[in-house]
N, C-alpha and C positions, 0 to 999 in steps of 0.2 A: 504494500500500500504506500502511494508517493505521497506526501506532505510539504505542503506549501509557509515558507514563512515569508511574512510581509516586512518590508525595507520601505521606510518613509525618510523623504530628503531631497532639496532640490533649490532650483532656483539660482545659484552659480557653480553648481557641478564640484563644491568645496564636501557635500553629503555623496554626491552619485556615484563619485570615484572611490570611493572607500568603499560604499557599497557593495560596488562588482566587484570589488576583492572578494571583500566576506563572501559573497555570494558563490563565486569560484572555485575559490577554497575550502568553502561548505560541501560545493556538490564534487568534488575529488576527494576529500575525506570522509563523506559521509558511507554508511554501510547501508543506508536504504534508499531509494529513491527520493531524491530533493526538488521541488518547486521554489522556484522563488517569483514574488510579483512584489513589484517598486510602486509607491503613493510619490510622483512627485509635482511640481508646482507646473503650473501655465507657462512657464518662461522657455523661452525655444530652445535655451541652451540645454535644456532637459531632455526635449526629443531629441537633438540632435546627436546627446551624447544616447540616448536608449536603442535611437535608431541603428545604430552599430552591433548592437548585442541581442540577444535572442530572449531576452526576458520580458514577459509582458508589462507593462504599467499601466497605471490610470494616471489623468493628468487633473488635479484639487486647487480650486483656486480659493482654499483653505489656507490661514495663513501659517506659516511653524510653527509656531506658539500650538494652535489648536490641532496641528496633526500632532503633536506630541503626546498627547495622552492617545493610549492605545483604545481604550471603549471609544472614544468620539471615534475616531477613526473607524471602528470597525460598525461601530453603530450606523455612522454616514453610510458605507460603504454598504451595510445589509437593506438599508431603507434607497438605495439610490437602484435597487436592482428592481 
C-alpha cells in the first residue's frame, strides 16, 4: 500500500528546493511505496520549478502563515474536492 505525504512551501522556491530533496531521498530510502504531493503558493516561480519534477501539487493562494498549520490545510484541501 503507497502512502502519500504532503510538502507545503512556496513562493520563492527558498521551501521547494528543500523539499525535492526530502522528497527524493524519502522515496530511495523508503521500504514501501512513497507519494509525495506539494501545497504551494500562486507564484510562477512554483510551477516553474514543479514543472521539472514528476510530483503533483496544488497551487493555494493561502498565505504561509495559514498553510502552516497542518488541519487548515488538510481541512481546505478535503472541503475544496
Amino acid at each position: 500500500m503507497s502512502r502519500t505525504i504532503l510538502f507545503a512551501g512556496g513562493g520563492t522556491g527558498g521551501h521547494i528546493y528543500p523539499n525535492l530533496a526530502v522528497v527524493e531521498r524519502l522515496q530511495e530510502n523508503s521500504a514501501s511505496p512513497m507519494d509525495a504531493h506539494m501545497i504551494v503558493s500562486t507564484r510562477a516561480v512554483d510551477q516553474q520549478v514543479l514543472s521539472k519534477s514528476n510530483i503533483p501539487y496544488t497551487r493555494s493562494e493561502e498565505h504561509t502563515s495559514e498553510l502552516q498549520s497542518p488541519c487548515n490545510l488538510v481541512c481546505r484541501l478535503l472541503l475544496e474536492k
